[in-house]
N, CA and C of each residue as an Amber inpcrd file, in Angstrom:
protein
   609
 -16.6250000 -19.3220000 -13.2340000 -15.8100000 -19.0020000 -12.0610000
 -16.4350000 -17.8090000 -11.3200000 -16.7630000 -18.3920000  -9.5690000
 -17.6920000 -16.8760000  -9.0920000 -16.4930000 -15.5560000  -8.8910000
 -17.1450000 -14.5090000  -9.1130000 -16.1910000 -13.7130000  -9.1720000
 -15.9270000 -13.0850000  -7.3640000 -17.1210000 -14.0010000  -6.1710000
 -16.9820000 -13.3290000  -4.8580000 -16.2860000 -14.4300000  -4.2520000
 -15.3960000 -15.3660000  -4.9870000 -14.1860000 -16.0350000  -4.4160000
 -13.1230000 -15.4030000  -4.1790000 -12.1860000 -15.4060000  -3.0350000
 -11.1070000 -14.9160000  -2.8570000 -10.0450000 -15.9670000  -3.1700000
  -8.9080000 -15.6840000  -3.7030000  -7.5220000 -16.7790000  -3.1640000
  -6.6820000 -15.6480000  -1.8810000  -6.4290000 -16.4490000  -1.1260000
  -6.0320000 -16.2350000   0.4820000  -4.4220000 -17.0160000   0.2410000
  -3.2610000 -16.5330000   0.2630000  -1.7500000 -17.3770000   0.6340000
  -1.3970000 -16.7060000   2.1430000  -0.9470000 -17.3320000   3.2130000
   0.0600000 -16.6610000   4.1590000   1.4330000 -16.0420000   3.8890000
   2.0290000 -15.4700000   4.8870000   3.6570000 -14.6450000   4.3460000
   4.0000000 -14.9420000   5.0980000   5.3720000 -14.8840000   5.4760000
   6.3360000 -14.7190000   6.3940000   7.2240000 -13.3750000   6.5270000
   7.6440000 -13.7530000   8.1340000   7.9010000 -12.1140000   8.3020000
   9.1360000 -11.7750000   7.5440000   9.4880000 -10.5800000   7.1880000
  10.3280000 -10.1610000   7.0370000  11.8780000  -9.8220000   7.0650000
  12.3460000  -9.9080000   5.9720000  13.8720000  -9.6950000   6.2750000
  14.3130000  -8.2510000   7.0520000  15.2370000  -8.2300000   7.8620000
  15.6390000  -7.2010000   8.2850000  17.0680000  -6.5090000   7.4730000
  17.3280000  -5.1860000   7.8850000  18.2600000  -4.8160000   6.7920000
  18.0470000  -3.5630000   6.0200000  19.1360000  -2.9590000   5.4060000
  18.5220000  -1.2900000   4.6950000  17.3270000  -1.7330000   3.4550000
  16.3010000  -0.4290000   3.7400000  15.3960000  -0.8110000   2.5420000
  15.4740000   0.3190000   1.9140000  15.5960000  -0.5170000   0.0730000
  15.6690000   0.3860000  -1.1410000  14.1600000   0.2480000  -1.3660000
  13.9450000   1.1600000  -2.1160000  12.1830000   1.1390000  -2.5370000
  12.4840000   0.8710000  -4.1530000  11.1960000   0.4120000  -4.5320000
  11.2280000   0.4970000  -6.2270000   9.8180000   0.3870000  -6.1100000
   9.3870000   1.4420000  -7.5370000   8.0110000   1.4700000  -8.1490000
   7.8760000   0.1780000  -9.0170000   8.2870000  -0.5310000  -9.3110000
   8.6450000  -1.2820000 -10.4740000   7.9700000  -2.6430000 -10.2620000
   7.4970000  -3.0840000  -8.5540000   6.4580000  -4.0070000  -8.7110000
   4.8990000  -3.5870000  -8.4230000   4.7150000  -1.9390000  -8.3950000
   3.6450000  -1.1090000  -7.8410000   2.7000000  -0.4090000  -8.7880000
   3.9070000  -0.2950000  -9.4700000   3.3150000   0.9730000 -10.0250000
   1.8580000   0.3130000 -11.3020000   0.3390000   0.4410000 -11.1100000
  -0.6740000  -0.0710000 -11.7930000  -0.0570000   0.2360000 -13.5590000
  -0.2530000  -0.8630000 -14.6640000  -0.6580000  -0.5660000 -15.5160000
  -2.4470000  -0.9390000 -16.1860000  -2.8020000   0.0320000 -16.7410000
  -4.0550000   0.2290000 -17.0900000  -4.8570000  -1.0540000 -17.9910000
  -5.8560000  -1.2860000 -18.6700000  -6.1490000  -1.9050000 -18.9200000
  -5.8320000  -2.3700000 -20.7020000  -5.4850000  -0.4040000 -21.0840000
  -4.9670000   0.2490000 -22.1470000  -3.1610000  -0.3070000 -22.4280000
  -2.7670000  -0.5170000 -21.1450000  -1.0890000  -0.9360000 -21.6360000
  -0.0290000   0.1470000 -21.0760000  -0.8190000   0.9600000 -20.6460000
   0.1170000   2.1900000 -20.1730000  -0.2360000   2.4920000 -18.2670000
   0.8600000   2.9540000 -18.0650000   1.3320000   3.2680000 -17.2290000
   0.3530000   4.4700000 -16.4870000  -0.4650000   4.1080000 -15.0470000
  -1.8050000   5.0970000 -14.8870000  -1.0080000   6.6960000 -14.1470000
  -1.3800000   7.9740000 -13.9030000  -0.7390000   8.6390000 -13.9460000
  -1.9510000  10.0390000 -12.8580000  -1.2190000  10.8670000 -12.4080000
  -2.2020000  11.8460000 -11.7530000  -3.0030000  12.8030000 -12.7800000
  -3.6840000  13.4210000 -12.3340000  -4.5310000  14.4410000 -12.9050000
  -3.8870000  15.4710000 -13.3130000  -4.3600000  16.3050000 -14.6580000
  -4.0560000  17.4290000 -15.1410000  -4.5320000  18.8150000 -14.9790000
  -4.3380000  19.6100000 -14.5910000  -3.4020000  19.7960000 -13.2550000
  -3.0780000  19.0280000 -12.6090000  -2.2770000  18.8870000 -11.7710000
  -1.9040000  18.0220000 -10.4930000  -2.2440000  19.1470000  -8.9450000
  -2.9880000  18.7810000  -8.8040000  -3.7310000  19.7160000  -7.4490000
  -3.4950000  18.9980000  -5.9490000  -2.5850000  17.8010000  -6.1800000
  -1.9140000  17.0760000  -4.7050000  -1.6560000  17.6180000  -3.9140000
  -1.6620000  17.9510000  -2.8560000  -0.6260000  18.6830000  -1.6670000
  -0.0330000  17.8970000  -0.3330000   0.5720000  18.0660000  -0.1590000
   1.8330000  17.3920000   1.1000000   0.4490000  17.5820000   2.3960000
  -0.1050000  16.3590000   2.6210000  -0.3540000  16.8370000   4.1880000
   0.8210000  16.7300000   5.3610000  -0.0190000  17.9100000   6.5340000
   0.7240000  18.6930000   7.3310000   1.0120000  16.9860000   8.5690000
   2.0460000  16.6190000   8.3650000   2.1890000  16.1940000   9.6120000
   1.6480000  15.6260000  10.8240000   1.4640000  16.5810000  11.2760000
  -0.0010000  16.2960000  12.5310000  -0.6750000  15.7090000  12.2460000
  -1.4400000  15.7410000  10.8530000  -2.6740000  14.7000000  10.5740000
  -2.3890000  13.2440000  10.4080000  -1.2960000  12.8280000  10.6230000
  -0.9360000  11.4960000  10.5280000  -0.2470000  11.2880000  11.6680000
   0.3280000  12.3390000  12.5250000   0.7100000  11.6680000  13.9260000
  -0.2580000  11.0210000  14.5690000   0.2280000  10.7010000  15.8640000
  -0.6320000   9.8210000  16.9700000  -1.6810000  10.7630000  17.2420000
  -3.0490000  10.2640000  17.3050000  -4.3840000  10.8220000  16.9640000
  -4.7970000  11.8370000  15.6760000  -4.0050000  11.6530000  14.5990000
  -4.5730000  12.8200000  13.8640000  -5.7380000  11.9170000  12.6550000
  -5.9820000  12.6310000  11.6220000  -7.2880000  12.1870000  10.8380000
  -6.8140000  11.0420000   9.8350000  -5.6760000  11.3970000   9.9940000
  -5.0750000  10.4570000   8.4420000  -3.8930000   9.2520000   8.8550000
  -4.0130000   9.2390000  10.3590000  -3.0930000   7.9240000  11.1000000
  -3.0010000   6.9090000  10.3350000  -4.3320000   6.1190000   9.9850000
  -4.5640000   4.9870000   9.1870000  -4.1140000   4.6320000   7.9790000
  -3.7410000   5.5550000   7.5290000  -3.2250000   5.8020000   6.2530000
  -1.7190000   5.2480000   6.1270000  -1.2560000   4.1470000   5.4950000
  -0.2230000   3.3600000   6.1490000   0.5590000   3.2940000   4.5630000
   2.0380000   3.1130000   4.6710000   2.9370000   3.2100000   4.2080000
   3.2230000   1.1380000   4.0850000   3.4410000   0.7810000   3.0710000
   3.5730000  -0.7020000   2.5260000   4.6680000  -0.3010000   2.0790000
   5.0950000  -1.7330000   2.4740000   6.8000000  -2.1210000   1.6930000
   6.8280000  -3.7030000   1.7610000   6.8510000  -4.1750000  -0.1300000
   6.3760000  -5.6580000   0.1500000   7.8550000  -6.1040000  -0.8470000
   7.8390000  -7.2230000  -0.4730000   9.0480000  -7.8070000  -1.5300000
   7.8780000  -9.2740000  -1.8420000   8.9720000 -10.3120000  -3.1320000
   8.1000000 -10.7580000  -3.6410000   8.6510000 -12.1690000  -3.8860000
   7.8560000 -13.4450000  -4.0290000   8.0690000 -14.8800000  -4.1910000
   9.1920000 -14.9530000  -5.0350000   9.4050000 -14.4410000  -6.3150000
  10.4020000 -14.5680000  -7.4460000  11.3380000 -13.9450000  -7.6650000
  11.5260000 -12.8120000  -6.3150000  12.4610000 -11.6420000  -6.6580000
  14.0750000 -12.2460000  -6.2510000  14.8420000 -12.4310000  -7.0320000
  16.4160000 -12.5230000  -6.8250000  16.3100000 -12.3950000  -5.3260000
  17.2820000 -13.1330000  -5.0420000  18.2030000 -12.6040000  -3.7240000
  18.9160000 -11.8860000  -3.8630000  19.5960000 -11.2970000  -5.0470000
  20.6780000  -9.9330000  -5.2040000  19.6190000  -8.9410000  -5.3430000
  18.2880000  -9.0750000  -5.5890000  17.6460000  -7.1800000  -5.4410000
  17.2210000  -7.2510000  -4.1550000  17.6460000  -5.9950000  -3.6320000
  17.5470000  -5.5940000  -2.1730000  16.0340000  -4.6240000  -2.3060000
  15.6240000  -4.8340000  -3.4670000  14.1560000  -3.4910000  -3.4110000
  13.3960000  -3.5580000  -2.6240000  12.2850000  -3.0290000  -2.2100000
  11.0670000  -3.1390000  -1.6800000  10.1150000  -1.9930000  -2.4340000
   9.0670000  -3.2610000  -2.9880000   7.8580000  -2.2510000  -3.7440000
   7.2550000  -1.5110000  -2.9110000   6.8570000  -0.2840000  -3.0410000
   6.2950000   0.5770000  -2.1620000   5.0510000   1.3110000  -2.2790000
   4.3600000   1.5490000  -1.4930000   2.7150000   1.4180000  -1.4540000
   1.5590000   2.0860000  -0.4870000   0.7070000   1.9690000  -0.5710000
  -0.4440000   2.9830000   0.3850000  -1.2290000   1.6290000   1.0580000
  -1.4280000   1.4690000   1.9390000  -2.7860000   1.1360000   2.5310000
  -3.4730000   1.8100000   3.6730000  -4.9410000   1.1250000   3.7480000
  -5.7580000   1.8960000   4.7220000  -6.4220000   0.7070000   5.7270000
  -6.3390000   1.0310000   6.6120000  -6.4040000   0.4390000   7.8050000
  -8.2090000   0.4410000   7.9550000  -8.8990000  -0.7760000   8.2170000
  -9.8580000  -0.8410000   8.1250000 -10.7180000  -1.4390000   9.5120000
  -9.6220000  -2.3190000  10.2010000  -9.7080000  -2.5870000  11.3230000
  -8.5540000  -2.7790000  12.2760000  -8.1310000  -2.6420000  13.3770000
  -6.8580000  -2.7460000  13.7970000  -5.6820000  -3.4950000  13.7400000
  -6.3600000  -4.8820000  12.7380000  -5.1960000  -5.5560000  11.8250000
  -5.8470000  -6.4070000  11.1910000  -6.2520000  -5.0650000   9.7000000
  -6.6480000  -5.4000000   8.8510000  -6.6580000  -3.7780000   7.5170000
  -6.0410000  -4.8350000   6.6440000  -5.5280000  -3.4410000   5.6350000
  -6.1860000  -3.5440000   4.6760000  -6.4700000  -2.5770000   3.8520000
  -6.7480000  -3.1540000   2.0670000  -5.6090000  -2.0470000   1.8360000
  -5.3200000  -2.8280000   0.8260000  -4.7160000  -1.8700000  -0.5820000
  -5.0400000  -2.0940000  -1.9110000  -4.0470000  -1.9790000  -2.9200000
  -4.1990000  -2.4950000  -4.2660000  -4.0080000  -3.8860000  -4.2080000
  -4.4390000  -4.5950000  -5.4960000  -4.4810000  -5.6210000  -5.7610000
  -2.7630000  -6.0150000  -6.5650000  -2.1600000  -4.8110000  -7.2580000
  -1.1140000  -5.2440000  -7.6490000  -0.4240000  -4.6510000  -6.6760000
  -0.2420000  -4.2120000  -5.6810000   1.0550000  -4.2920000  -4.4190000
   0.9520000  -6.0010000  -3.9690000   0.0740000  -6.8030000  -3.9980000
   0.7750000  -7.8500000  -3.6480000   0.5910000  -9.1510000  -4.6580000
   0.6560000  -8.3110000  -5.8060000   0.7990000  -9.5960000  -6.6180000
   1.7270000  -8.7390000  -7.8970000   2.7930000  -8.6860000  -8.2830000
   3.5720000  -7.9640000  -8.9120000   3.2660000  -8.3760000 -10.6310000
   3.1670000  -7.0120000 -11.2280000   2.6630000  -7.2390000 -12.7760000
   3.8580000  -7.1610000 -13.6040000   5.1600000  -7.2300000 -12.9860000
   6.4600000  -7.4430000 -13.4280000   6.8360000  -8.5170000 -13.7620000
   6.0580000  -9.3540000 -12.9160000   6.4130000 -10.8450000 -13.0400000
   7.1500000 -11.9460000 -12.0460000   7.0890000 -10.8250000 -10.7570000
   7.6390000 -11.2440000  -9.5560000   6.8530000 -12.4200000  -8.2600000
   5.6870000 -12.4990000  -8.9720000   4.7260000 -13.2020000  -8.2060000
   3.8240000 -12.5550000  -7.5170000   3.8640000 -13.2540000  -6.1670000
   2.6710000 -12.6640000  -4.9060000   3.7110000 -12.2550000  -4.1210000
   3.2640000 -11.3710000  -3.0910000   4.0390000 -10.9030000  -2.0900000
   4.4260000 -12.0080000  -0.8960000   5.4760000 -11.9160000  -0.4560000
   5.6860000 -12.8670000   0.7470000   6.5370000 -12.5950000   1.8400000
   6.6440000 -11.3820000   1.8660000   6.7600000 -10.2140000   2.9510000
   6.1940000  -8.9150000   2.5450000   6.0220000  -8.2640000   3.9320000
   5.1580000  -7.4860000   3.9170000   5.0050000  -6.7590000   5.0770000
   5.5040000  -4.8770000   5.2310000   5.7700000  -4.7060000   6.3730000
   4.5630000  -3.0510000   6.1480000   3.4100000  -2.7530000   7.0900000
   3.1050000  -1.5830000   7.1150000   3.3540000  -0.6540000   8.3140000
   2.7090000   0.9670000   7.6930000   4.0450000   1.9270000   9.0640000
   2.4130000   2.6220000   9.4860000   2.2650000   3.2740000  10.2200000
   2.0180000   4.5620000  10.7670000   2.4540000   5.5630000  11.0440000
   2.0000000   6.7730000  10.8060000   3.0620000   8.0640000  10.8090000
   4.3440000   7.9120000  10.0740000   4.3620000   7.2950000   8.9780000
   5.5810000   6.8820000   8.3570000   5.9120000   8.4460000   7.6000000
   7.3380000   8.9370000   7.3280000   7.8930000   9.9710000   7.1210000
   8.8470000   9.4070000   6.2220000   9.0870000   8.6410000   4.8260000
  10.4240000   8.5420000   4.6350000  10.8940000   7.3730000   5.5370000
  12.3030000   6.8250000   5.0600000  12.9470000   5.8370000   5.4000000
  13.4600000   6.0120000   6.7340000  14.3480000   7.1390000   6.5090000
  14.9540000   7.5700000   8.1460000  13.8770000   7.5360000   9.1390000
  12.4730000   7.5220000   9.0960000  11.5750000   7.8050000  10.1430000
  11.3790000   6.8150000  10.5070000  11.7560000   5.4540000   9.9390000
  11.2670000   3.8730000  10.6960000  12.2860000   3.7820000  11.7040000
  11.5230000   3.0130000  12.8590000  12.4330000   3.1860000  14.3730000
  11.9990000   3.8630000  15.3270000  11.7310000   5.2720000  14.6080000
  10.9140000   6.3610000  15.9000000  10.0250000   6.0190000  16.1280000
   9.6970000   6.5440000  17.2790000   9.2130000   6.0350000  19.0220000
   7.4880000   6.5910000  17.7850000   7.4410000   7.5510000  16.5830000
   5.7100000   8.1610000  16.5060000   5.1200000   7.1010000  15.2190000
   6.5700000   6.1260000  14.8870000   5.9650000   5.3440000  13.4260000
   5.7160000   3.8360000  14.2650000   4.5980000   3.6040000  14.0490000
   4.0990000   2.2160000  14.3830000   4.2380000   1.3430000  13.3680000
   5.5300000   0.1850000  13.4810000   5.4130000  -1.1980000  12.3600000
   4.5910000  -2.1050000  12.1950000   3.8540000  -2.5860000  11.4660000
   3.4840000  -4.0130000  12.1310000   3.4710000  -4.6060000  10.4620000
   3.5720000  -6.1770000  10.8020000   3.9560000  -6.9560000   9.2800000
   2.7940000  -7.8540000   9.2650000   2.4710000  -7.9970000   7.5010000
   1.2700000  -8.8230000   7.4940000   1.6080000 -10.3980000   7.5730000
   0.6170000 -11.4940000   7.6220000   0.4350000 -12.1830000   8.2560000
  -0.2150000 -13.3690000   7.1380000  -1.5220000 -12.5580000   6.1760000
  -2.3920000 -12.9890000   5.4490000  -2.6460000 -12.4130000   4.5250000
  -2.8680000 -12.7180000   3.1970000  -3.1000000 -12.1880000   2.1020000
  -4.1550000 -12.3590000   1.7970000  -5.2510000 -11.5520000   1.0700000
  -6.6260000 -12.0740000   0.3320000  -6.9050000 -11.4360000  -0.6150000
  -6.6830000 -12.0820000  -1.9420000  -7.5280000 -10.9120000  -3.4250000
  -8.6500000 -11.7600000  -3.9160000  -9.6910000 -10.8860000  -4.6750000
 -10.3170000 -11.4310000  -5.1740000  -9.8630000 -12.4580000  -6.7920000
 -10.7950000 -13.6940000  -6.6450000 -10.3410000 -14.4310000  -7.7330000
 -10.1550000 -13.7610000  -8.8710000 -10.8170000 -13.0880000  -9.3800000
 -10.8440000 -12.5620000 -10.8890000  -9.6880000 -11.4850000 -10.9600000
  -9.1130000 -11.0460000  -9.9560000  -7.7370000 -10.4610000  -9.9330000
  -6.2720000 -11.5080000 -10.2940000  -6.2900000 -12.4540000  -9.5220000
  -5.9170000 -13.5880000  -8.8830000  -5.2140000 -13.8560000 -10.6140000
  -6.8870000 -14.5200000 -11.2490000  -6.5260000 -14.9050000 -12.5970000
  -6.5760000 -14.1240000 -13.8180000  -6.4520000 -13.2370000 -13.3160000
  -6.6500000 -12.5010000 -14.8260000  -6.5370000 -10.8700000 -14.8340000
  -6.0150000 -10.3050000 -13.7950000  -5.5410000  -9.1820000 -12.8760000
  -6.4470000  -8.0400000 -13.6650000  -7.7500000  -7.9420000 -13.4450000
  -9.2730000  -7.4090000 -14.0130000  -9.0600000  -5.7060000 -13.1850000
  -8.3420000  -4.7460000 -14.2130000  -9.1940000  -3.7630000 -13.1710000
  -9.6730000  -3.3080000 -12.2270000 -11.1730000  -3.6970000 -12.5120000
 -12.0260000  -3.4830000 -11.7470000 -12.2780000  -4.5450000 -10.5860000
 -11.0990000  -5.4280000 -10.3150000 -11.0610000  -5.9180000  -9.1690000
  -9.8760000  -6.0060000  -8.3060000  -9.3270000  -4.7370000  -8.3030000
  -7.5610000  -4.7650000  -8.2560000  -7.3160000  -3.8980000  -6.3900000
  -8.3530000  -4.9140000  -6.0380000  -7.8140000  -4.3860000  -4.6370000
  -7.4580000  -5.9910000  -3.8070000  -6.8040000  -5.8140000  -2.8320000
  -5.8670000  -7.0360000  -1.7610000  -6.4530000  -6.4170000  -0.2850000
  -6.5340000  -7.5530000   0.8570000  -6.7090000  -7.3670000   1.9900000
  -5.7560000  -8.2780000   2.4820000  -4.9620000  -7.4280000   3.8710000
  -3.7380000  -7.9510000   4.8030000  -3.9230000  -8.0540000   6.0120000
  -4.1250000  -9.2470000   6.4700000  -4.5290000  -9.3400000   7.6480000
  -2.9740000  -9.2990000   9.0270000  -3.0670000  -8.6100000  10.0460000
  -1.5650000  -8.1340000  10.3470000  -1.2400000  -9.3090000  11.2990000
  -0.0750000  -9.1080000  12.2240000   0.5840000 -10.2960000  12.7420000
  -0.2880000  -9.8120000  14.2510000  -0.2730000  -8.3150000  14.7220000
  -0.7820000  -7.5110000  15.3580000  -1.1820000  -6.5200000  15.0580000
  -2.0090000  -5.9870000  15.9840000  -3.0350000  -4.6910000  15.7410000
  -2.0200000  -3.4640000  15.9770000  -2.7610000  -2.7270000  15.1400000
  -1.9280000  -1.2200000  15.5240000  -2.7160000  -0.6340000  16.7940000
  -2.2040000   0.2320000  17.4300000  -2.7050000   0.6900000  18.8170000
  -2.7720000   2.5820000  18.6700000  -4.3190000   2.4180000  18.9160000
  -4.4260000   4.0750000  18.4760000  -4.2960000   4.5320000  17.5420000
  -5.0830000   3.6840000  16.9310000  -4.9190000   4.3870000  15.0830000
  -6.3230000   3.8950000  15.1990000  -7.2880000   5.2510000  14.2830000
  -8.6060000   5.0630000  14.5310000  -8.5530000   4.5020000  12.8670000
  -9.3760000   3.2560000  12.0860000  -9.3870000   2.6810000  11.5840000
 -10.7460000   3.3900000  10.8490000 -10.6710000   3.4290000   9.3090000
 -11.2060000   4.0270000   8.5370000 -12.9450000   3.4840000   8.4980000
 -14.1100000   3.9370000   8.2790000 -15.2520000   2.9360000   8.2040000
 -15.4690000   2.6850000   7.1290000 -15.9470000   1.7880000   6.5850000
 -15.9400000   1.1110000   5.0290000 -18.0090000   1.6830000   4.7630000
 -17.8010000   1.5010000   3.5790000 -19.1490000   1.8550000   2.7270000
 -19.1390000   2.0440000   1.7720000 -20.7260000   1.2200000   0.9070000
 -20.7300000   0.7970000   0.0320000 -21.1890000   1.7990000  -0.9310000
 -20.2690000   1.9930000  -2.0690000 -20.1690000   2.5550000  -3.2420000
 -21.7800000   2.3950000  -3.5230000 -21.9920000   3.8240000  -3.5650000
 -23.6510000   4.2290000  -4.3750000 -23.9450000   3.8830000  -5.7180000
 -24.8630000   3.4150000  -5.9860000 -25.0330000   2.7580000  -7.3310000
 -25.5380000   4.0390000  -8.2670000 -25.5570000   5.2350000  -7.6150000
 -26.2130000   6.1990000  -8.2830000 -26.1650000   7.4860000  -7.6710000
 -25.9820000   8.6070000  -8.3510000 -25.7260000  10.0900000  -7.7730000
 -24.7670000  10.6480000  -7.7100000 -23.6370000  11.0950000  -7.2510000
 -22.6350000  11.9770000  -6.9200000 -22.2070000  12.8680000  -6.0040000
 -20.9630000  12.4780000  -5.5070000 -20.2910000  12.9620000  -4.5060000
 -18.8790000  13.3540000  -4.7040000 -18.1070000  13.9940000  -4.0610000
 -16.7600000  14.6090000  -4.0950000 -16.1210000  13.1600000  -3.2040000
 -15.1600000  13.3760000  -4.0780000 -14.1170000  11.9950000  -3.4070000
 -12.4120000  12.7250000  -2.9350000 -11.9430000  12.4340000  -2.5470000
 -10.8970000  12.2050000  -2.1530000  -9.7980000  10.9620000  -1.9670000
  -8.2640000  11.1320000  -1.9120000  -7.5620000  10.0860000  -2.3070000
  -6.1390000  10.3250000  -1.4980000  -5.9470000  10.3690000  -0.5990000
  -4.8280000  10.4900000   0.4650000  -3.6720000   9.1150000   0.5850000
  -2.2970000   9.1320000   0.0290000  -1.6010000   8.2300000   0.3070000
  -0.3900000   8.8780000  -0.2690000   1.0140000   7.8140000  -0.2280000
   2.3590000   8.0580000  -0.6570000   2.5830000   7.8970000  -1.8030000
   2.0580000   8.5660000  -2.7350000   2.5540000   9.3200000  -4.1600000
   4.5130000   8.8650000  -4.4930000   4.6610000   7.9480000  -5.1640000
   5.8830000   7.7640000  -5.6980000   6.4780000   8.8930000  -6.5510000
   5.6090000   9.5570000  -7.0370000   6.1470000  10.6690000  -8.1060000
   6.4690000  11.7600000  -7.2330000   5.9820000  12.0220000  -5.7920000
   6.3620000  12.9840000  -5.3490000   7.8250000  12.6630000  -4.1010000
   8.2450000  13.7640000  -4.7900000   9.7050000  13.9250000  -3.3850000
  10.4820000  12.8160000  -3.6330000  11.6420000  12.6670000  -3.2010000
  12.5500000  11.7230000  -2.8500000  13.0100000  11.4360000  -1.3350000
  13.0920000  12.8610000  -0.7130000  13.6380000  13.4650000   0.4460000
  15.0290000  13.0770000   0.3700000  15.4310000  13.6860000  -0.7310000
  16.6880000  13.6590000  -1.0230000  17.5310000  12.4020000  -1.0850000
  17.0760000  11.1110000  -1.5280000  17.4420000  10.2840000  -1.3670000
  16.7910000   8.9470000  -2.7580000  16.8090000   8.5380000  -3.2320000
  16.3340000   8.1420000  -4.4540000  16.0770000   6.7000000  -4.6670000
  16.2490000   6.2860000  -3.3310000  16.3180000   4.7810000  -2.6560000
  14.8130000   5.0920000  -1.8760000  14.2380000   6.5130000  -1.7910000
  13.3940000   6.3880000  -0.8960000  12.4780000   7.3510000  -1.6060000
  11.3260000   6.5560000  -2.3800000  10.1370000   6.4940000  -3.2190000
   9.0380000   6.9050000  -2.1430000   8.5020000   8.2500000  -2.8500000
   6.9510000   8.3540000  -2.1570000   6.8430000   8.5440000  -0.5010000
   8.0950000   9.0550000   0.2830000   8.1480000   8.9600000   1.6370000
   7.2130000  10.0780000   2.3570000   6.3730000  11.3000000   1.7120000
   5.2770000  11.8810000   2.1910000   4.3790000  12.0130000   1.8330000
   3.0430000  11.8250000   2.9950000   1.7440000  11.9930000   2.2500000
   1.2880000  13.0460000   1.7670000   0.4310000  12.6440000   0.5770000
  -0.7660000  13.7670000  -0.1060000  -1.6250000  13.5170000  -0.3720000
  -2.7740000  14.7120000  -0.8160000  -4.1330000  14.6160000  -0.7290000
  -4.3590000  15.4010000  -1.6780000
C-alpha cells in the first residue's frame, strides 16, 4: 500500500446553534498509549491580540471546530482545534481533528475562524468564518492512524480575505534550526466558561 495515497471524503455544512467544545475527539494519543502533553517547563505565552487581528503575523492561524459521522444527536460538542492556512482555502491541521480516535469516525462538519477569541468572539465584524468543503489524509493515517503521518488537509467552501497564508517548506533532512508552534492550547484558559476549550492563542 503506497504510503503518497491520500483518502479524500466531502462534508457538509454545518449545523447552526450554541457550540460546546470537547477535547475528547482532539486531543492526540501517542504511539506509547498516553495522552501527548506540553513541555517541562511550560514556556507558552498568550499572544498579544494584534498579531492575529486583520493584518497581523499570526491571522492564519485558525481556530477548528469539527463534529463527527458517529457522534449522537444528543452531544451538542464540537472537537476543537488549530489549523494553518496555507492557501486562501486551504488548511492543514492534524490528522486526528478529522478523524476521531474516540471512535467517532471522520469529520463531517467543519467550521474554521480567523482572529478567533473564544466563543463569544464568533459573529464579530474582526473573526472571519468559513466551513470546509473537502477532506484529505494521507492513506497510512487513514488505515492505521501512523504518527508520523497524522496530518489532514481542508479544502474551504470559500477563501478567507486578507489573511496572508503561511509558505510551506520542506523539512531538512539534516542540521538544525529553532522551531516554533503557535495555536489554541486546550489546557490553557477557559475564559471563564468551560464549554469553551483553548479560546486563546499561544506561542
Amino acid at each position: 500500500m503506497s504510503r503518497n495515497k491520500a483518502v479524500m471524503w466531502d462534508i457538509g455544512t454545518t449545523s447552526k446553534g450554541v457550540i460546546k467544545e470537547s477535547i475528547s475527539g482532539s486531543t492526540p494519543i501517542s504511539s506509547a498509549g498516553v495522552p501527548e502533553t506540553a513541555f517541562n517547563p511550560d514556556l507558552r505565552r498568550r499572544v498579544d491580540e494584534r498579531h492575529y487581528a486583520p493584518g497581523g503575523k499570526y491571522r492564519g492561524v485558525l481556530k477548528i471546530h469539527a463534529r463527527y459521522e458517529l457522534q449522537d444527536g444528543n452531544d451538542k460538542t464540537w472537537a476543537a482545534g488549530t489549523g494553518w492556512l496555507l492557501e486562501d482555502d486551504l488548511v492543514v491541521t492534524a490528522g486526528h481533528m478529522v478523524l476521531d480516535l474516540s471512535g467517532r469516525g471522520r469529520a463531517v462538519c467543519l467550521k474554521t475562524y480567523a482572529g478567533y477569541r473564544g466563543l463569544r468572539s464568533i459573529g464579530e465584524q474582526i473573526v472571519q468564518t468559513r466551513q470546509g468543503k473537502r477532506i484529505a489524509v494521507p492513506e497510512a493515517y487513514f488505515d492505521n492512524k501512523s504518527d508520523t503521518h497524522d496530518v489532514a488537509f481542508v479544502k474551504l467552501k470559500e477563501p478567507f480575505h486578507n489573511v496572508q497564508p503561511f509558505r510551506y517548506c520542506e523539512t531538512p533532512k539534516n542540521g538544525s534550526c529553532s522551531l516554533g508552534v503557535v495555536g489554541y492550547p486546550a489546557d490553557k484558559d477557559t475564559n471563564g466558561d468551560n464549554n469553551d476549550l483553548g479560546p486563546f492563542m499561544y506561542e
